[in-house]
N, CA, C and O atoms as a DFTB+ gen file, in Angstrom:
512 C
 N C O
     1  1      92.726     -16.970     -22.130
     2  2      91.863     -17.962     -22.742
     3  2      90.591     -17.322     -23.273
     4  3      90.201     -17.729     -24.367
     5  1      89.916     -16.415     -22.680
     6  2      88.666     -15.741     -23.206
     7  2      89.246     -15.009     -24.643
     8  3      88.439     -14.903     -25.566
     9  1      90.492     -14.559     -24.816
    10  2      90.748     -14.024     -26.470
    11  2      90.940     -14.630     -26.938
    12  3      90.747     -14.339     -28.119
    13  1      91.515     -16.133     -26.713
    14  2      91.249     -17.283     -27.972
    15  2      89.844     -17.224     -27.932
    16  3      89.327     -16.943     -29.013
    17  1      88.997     -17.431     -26.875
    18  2      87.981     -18.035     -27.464
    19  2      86.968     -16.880     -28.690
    20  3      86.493     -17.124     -29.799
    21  1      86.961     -15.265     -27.605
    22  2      86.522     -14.671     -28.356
    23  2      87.168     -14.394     -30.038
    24  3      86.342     -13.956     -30.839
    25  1      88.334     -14.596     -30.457
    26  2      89.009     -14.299     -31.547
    27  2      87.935     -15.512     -32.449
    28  3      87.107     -15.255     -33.323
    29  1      88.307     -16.844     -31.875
    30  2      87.967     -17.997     -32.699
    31  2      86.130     -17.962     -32.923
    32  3      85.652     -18.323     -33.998
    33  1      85.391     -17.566     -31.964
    34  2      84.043     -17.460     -32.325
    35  2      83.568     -16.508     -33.276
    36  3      82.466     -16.644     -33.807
    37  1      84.451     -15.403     -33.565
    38  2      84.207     -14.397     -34.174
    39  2      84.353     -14.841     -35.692
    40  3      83.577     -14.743     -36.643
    41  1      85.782     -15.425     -35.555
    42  2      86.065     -16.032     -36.789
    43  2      85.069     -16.837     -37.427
    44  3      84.725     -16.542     -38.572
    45  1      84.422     -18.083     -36.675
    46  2      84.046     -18.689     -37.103
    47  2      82.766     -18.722     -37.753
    48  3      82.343     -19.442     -38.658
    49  1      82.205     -17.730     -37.056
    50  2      80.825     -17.005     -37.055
    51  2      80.798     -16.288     -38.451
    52  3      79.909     -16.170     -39.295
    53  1      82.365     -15.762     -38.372
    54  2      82.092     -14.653     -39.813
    55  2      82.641     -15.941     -41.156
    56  3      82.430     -15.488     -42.280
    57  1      83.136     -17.070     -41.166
    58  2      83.741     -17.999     -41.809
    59  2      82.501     -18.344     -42.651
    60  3      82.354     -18.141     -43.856
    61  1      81.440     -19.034     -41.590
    62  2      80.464     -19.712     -42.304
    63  2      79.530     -18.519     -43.171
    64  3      78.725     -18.916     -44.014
    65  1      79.680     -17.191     -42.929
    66  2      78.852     -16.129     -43.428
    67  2      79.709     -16.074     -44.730
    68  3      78.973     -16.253     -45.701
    69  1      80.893     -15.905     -45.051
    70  2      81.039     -15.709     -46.060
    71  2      81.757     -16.876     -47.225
    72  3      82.178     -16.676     -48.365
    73  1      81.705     -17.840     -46.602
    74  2      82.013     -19.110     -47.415
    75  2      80.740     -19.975     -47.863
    76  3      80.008     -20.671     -47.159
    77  1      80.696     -19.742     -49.161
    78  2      79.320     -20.529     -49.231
    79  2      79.735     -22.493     -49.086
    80  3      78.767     -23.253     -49.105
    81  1      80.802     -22.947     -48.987
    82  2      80.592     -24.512     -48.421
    83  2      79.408     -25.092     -47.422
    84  3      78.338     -24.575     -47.102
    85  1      79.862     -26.067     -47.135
    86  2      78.877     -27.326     -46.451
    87  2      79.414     -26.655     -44.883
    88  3      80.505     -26.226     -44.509
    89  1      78.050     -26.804     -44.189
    90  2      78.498     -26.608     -42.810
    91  2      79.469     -27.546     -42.174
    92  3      80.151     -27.006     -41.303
    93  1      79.671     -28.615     -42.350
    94  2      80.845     -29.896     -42.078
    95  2      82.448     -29.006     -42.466
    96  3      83.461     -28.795     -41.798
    97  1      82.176     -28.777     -43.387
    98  2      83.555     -28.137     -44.185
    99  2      83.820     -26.741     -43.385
   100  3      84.962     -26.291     -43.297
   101  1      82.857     -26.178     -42.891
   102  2      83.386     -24.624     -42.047
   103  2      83.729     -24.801     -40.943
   104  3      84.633     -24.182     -40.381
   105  1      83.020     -25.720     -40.445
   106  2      83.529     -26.600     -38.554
   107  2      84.648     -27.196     -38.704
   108  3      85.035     -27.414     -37.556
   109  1      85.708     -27.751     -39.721
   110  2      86.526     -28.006     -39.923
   111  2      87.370     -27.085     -40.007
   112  3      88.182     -26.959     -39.091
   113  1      87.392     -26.369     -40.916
   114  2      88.756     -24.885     -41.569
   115  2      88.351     -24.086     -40.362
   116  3      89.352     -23.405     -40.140
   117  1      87.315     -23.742     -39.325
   118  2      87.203     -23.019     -38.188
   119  2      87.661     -23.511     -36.986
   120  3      88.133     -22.951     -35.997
   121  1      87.413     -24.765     -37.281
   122  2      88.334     -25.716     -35.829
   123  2      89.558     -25.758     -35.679
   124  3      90.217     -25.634     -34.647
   125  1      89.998     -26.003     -37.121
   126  2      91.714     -26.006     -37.458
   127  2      92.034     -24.492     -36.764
   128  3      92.583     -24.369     -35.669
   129  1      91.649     -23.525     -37.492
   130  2      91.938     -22.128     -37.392
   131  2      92.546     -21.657     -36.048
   132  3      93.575     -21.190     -35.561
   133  1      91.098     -22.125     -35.696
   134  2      90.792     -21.586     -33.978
   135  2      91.969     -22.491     -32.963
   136  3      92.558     -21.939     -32.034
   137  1      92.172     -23.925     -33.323
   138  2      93.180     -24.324     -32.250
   139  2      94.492     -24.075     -32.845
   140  3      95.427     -24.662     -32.300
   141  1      94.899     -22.954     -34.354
   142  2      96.005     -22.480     -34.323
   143  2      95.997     -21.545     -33.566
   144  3      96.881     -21.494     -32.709
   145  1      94.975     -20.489     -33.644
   146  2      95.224     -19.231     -32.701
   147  2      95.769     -20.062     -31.294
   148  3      96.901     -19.896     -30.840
   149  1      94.575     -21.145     -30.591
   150  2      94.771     -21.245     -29.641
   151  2      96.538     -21.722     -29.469
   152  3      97.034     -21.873     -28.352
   153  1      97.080     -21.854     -30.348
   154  2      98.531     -22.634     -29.726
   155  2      99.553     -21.422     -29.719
   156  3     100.513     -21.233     -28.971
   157  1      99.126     -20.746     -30.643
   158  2      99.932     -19.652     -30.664
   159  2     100.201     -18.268     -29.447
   160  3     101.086     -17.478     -29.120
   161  1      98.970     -18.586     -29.135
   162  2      98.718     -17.735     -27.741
   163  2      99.470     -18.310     -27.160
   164  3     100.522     -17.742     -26.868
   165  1      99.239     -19.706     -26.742
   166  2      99.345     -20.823     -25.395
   167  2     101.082     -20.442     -25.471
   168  3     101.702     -20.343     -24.412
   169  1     101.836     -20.229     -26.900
   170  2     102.935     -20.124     -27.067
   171  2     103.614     -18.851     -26.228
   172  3     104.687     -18.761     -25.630
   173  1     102.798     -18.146     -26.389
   174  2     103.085     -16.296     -25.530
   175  2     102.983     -16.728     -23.826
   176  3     104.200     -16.734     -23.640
   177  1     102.570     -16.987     -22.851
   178  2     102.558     -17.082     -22.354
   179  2     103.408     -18.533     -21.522
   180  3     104.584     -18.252     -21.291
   181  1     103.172     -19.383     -21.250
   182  2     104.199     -20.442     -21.062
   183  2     103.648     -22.226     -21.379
   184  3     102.495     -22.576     -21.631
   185  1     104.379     -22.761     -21.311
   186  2     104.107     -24.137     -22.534
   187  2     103.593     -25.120     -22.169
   188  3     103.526     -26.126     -22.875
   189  1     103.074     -25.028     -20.873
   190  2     102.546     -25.730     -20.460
   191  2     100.639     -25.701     -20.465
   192  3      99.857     -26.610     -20.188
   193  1     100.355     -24.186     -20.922
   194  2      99.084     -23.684     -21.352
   195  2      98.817     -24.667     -22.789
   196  3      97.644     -24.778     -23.147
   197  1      99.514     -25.123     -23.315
   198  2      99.013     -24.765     -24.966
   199  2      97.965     -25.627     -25.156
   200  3      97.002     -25.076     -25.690
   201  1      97.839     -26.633     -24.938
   202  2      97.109     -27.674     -24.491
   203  2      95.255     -27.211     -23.820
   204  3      94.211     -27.765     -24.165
   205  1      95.370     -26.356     -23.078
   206  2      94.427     -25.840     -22.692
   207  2      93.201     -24.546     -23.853
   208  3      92.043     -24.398     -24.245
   209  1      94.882     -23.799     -23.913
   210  2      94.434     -22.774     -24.981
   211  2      93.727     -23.496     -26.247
   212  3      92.591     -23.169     -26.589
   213  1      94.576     -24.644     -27.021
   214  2      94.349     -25.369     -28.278
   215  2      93.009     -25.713     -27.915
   216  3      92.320     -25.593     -28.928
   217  1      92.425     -26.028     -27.090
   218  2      91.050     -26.635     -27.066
   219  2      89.965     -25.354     -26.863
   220  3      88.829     -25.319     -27.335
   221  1      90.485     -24.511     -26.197
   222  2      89.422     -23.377     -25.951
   223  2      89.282     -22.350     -27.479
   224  3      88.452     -21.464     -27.678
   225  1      90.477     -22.861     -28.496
   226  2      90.760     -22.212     -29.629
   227  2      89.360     -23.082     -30.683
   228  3      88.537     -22.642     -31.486
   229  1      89.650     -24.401     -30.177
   230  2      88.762     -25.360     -31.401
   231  2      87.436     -25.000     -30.575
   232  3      86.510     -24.770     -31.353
   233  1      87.132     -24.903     -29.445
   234  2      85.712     -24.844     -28.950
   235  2      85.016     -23.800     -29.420
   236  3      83.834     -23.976     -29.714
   237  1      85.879     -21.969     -29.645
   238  2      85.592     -21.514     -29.918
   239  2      85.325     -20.963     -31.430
   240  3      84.633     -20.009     -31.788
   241  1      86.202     -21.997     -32.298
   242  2      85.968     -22.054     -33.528
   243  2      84.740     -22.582     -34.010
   244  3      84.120     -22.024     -34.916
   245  1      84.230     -23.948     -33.287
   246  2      82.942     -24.701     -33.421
   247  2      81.624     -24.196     -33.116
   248  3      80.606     -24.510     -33.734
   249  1      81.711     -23.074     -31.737
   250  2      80.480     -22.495     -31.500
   251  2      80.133     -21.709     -32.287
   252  3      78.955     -21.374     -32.414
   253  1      81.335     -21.137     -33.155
   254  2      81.094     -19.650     -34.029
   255  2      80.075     -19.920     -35.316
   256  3      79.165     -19.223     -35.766
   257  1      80.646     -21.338     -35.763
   258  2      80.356     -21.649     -36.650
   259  2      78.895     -22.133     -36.301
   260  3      77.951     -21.673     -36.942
   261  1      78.658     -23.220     -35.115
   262  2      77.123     -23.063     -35.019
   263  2      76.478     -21.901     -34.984
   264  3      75.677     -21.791     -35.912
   265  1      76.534     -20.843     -34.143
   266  2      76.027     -19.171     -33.942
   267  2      75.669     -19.315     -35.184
   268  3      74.541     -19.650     -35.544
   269  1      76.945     -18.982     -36.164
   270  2      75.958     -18.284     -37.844
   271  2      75.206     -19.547     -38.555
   272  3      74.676     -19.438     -39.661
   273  1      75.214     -20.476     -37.976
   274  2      74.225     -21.568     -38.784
   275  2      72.935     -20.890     -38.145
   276  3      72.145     -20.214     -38.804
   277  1      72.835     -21.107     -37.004
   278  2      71.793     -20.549     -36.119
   279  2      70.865     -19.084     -36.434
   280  3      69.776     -18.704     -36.004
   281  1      71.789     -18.521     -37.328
   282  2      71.916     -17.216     -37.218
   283  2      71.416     -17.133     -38.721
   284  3      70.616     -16.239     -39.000
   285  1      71.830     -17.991     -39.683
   286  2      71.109     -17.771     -41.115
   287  2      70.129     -18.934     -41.453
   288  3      69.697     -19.082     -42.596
   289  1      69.701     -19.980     -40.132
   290  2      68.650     -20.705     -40.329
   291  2      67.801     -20.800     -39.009
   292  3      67.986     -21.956     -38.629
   293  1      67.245     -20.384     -38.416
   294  2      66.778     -20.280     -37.129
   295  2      65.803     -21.497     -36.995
   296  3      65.712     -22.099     -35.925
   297  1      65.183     -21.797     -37.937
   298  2      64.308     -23.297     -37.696
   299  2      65.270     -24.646     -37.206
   300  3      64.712     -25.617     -36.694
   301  1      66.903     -24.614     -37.428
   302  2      67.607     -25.614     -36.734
   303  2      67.659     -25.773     -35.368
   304  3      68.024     -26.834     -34.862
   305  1      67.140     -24.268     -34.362
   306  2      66.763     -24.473     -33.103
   307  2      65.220     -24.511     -32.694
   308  3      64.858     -24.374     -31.525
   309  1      64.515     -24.672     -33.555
   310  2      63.246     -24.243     -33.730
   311  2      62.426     -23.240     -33.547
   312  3      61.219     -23.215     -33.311
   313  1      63.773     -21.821     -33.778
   314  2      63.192     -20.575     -33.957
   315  2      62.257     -20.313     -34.874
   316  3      62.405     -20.714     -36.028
   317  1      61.101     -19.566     -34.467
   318  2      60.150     -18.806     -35.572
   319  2      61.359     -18.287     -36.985
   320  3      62.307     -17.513     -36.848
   321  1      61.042     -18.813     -37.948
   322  2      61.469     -18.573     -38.886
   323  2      61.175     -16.843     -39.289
   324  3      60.036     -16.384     -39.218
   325  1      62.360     -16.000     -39.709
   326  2      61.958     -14.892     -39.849
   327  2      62.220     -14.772     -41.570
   328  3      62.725     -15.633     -42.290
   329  1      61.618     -13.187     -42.034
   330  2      61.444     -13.529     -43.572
   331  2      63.022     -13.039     -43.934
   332  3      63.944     -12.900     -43.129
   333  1      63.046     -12.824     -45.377
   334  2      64.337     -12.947     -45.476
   335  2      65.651     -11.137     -45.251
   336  3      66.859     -10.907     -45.305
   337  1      64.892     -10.670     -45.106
   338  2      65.413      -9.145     -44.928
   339  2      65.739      -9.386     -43.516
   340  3      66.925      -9.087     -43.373
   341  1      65.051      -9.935     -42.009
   342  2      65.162     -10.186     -41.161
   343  2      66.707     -10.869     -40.827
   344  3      67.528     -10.322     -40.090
   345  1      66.922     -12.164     -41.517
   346  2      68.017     -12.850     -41.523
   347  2      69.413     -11.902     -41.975
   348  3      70.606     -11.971     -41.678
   349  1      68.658     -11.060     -42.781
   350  2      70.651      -9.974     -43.460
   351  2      71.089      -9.232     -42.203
   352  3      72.219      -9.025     -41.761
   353  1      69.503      -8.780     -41.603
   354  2      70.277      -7.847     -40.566
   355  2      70.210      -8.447     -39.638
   356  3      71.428      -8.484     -39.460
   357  1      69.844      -8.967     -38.863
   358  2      71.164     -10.559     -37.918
   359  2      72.384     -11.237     -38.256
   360  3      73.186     -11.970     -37.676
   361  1      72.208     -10.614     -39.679
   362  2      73.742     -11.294     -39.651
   363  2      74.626      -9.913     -39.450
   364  3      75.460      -9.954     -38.546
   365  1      74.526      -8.808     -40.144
   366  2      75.181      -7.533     -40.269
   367  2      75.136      -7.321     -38.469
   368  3      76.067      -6.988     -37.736
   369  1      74.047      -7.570     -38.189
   370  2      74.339      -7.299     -36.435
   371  2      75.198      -7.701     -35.639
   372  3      75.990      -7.051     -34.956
   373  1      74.933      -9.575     -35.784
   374  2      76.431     -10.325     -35.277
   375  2      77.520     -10.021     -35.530
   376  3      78.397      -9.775     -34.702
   377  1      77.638      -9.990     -36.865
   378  2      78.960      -9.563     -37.673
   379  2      79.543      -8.331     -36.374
   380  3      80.262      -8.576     -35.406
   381  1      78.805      -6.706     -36.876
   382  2      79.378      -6.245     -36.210
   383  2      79.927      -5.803     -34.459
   384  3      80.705      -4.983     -33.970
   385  1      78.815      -7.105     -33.837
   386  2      79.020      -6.881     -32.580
   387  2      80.111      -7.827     -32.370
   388  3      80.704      -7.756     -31.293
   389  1      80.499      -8.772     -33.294
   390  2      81.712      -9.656     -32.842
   391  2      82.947      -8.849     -33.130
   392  3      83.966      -9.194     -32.533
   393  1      83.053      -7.197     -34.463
   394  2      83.909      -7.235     -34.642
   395  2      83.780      -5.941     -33.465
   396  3      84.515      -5.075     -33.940
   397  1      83.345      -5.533     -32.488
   398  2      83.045      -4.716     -31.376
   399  2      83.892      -5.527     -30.238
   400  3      84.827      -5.106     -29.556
   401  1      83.372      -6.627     -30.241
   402  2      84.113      -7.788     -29.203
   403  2      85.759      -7.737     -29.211
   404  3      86.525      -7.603     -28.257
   405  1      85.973      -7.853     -30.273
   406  2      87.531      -8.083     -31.265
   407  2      88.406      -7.128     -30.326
   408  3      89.207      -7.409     -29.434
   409  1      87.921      -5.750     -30.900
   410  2      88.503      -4.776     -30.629
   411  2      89.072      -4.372     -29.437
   412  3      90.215      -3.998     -29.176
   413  1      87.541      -4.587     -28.384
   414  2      87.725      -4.552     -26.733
   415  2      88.327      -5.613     -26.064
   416  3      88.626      -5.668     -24.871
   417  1      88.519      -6.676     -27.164
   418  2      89.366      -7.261     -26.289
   419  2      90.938      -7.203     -26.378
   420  3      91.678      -7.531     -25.452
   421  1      91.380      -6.718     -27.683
   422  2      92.585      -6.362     -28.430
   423  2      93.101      -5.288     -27.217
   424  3      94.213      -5.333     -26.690
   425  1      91.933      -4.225     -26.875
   426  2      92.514      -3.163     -26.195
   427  2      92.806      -3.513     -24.852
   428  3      93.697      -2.891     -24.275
   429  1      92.080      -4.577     -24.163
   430  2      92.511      -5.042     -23.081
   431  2      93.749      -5.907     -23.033
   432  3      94.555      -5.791     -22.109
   433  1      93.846      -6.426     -23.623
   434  2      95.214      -7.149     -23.681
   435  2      96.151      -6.341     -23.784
   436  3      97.074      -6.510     -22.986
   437  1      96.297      -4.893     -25.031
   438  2      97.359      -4.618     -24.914
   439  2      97.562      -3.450     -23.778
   440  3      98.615      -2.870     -23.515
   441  1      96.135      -3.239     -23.113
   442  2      96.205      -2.442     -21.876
   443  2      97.303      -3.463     -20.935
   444  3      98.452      -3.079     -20.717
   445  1      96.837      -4.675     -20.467
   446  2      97.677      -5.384     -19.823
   447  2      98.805      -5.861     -19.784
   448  3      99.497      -5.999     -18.775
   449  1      99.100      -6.174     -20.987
   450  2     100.400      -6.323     -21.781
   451  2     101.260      -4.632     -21.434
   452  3     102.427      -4.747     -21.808
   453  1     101.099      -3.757     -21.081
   454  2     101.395      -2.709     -20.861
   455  2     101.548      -2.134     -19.038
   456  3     102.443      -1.590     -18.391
   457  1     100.392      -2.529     -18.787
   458  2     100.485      -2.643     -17.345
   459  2     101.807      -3.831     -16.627
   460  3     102.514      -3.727     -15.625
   461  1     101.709      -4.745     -17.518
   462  2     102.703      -5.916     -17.000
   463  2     103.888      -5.612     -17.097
   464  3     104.610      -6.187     -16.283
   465  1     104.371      -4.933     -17.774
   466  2     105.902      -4.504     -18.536
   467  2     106.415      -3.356     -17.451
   468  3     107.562      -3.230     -17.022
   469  1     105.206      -2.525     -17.114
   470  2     105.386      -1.408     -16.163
   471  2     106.233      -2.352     -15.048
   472  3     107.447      -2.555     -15.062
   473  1     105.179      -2.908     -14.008
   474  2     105.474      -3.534     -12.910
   475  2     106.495      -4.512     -13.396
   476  3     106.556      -5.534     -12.712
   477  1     107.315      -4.445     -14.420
   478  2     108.521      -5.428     -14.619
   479  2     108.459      -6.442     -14.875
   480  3     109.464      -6.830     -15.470
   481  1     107.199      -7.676     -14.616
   482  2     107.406      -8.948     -14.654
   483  2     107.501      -9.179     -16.237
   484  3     107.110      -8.246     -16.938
   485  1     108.045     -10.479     -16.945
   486  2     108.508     -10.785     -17.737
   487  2     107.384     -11.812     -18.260
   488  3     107.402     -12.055     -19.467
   489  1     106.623     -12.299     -17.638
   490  2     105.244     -12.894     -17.988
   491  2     104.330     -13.294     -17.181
   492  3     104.621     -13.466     -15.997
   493  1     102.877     -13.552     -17.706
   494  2     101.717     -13.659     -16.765
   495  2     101.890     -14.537     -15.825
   496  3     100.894     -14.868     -15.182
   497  1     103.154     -15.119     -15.516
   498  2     102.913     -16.289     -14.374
   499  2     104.079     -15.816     -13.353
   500  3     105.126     -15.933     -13.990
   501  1     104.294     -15.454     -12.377
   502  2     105.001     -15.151     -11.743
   503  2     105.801     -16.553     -10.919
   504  3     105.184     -17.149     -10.036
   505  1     106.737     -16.833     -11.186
   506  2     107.207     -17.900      -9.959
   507  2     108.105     -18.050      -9.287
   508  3     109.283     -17.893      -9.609
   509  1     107.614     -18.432      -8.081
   510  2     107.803     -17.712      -6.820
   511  2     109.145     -18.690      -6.399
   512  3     109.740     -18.499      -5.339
């Protein structure tokens, strides 16, 4: 559940950065997005998740998308407004620490996904 969520915040974060639409319209195509990842995961593992995953997929699509609102207007939380050179590199920062996130989490999964196969089991739920 933390790589849906991290996948979908990342997304969403980088969605509203490079789509110039209405913030309504990016919380939408990021929500959708994010509770596809989430079902698709929920699908890898067993079917009774998906339900769980799908929501941690849209939650994390929605926060992403607030983050870069947050992130290219700071007076919506009533941050000190910074000038405008300030705002590029907060975004180039987020940007690349989400796609830092991405990665480490890509590698953990397929660390585990690897570890799991070793010890034989056939998926994350063992039943007994």
């Amino acid at each position: 559940m933390c790589a849906i969520s991290i996948l979908s915040l990342n997304m969403g974060m980088n969605l509203l950065f490079l789509l110039p639409t209405s913030l309504s319209l990016t919380s939408i195509i990021s929500g959708t997005i994010g509770g596809s990842i989430g079902i698709l995961f929920g699908l890898l593992v067993i079917f009774q998740s998906i339900s769980s995953v799908f929501s941690h997929g849209i939650v994390g699509g929605l926060m992403g998308t607030m983050l870069g609102a947050v992130i290219k207007n700071p007076s919506l939380c009533s941050l000190p407004t910074a000038n405008i050179n300030m705002i590029e590199q907060n975004t180039i920062i987020f940007s690349l620490f989400g796609s830092i996130l991405i990665v480490m989490t890509a590698c953990l999964l397929w660390y585990s996904l690897n570890k799991q196969e070793q010890m034989g089991e056939s998926s994350a739920y063992v039943s007994s």
